[in-house]
C-alpha positions as CSV (number, residue, x, y, z in Angstrom):
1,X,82.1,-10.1,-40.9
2,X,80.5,-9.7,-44.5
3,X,76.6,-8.8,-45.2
4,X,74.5,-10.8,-46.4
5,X,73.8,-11.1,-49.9
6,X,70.2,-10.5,-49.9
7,X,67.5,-10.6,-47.6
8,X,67.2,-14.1,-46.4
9,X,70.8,-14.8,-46.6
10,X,73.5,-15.2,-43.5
11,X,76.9,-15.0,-44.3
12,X,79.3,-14.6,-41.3
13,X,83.1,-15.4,-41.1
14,X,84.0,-16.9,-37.3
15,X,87.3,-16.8,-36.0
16,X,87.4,-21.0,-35.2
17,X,90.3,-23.0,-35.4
18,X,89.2,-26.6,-37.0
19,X,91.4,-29.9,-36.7
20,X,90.6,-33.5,-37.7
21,X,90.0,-35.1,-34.4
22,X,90.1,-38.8,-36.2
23,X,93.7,-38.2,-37.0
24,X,94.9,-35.4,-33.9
25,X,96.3,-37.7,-30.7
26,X,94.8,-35.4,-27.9
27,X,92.9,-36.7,-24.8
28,X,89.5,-36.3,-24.0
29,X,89.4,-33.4,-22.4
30,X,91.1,-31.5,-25.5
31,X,88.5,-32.2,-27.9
32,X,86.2,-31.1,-25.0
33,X,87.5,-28.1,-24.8
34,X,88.0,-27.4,-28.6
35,X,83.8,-28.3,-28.8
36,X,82.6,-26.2,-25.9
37,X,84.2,-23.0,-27.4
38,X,83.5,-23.5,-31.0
39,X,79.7,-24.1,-29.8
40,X,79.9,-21.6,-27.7
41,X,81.3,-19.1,-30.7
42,X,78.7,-19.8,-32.9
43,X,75.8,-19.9,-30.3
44,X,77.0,-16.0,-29.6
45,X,76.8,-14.6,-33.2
46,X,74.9,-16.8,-35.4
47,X,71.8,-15.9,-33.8
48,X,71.7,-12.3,-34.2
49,X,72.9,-13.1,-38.2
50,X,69.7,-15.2,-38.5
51,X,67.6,-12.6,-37.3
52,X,68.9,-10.4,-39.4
53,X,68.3,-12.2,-42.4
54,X,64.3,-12.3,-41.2
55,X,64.0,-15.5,-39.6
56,X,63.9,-16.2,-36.1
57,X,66.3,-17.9,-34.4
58,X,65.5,-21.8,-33.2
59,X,62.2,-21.6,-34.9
60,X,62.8,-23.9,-38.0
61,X,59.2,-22.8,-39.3
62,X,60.8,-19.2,-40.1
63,X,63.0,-20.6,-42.4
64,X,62.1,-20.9,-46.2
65,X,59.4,-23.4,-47.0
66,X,62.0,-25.1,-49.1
67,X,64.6,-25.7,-46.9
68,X,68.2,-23.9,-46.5
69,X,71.7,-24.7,-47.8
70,X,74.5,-24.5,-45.1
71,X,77.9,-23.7,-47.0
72,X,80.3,-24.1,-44.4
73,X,84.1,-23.0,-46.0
74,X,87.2,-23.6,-44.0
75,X,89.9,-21.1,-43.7
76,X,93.8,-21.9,-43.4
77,X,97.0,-21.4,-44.1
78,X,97.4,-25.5,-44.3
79,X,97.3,-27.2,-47.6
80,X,93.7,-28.3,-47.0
81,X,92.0,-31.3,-45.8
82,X,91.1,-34.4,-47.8
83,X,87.3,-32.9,-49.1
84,X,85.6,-36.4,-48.5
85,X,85.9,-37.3,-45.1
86,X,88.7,-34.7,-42.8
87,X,86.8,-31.7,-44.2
88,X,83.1,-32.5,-43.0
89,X,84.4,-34.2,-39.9
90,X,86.4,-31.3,-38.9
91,X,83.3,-29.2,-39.0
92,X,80.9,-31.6,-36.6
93,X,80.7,-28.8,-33.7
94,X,80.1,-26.2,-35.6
95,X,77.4,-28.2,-37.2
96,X,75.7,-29.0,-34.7
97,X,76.0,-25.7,-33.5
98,X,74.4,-24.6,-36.5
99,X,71.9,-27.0,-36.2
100,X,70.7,-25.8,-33.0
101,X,70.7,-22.3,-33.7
102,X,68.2,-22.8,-36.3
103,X,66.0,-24.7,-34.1
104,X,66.5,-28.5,-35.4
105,X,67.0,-31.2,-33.2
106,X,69.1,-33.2,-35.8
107,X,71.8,-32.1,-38.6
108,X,70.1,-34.5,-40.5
109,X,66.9,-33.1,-40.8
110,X,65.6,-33.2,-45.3
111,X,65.2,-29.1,-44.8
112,X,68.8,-28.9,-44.3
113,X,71.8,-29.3,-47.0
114,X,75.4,-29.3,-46.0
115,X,78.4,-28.5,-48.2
116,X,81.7,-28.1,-47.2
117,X,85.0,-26.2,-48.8
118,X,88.2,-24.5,-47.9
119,X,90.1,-21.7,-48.8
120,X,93.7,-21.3,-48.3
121,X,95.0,-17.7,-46.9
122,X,98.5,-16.7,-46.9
123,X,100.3,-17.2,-43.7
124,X,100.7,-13.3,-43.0
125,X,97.3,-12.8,-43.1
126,X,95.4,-10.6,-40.6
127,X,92.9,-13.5,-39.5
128,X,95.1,-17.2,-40.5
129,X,92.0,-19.3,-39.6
130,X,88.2,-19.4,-39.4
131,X,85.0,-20.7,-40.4
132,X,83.0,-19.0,-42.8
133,X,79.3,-19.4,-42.7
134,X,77.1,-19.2,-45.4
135,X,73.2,-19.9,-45.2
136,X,70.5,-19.1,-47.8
137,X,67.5,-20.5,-49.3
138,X,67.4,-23.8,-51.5
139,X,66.5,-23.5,-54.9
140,X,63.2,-24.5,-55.2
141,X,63.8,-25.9,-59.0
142,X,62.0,-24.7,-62.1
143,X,58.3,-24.5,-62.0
């Protein structure tokens, strides 16, 4: 885990393992499985991140007036994911993990902004996989 930034800022690296469920051939009860523990991961420490940061957690009117930017970067020792479509899609539990955490009802929601990107590790390294985290407040623009 890294600190944060600055105050208002959650940056947290979780040890999840992402796939492209469009293009893996599991059953039903795989994918399941995979979505249960990756919510499950990010319901136990995102929380505690968020609070940390000065917000509370699932209470969406703690957050910055301006709404938050969700940077959510893929770690492997793959080549990558095509960024367009595999990359976000491989990502949907933890969004909507995410989402909940912070106390909205739909990933969607104009407060929120998703980006997405991926970082390649070697295949020695201490953690091979994860998801890191990133949330801080959106630029308000000039005034």
């Amino acid at each position: 885990m890294t600190a944060p930034e600055r105050r208002g800022d959650v940056r947290v690296t979780l040890e999840i393992r992402t796939v492209t469920e469009g293009n893996a051939k599991e059953g039903w009860r795989t994918v399941h499985g995979r979505s249960t523990r990756q919510k499950a991961k990010v319901a136990k420490v995102l929380p505690m991140h968020i609070l940390a940061a000065g917000w509370r957690p699932g209470d969406p009117s703690s957050l910055p007036p301006e709404g938050v930017v969700v940077t959510l970067t893929r770690i492997s020792t793959g080549n990558g994911l095509d960024p367009h479509d595999n990359l976000p899609a491989s990502q949907k539990h933890v969004v909507d993990a995410i989402t909940t955490a912070l106390g909205f009802r739909s990933d969607r929601d104009p407060a929120l902004t998703w980006r997405y990107d991926q970082r390649r590790v070697p295949r020695k390294s201490l953690t091979p996989y994860g998801v890191e985290v990133r949330i801080s407040p959106r630029d308000s623009g000039p005034p």
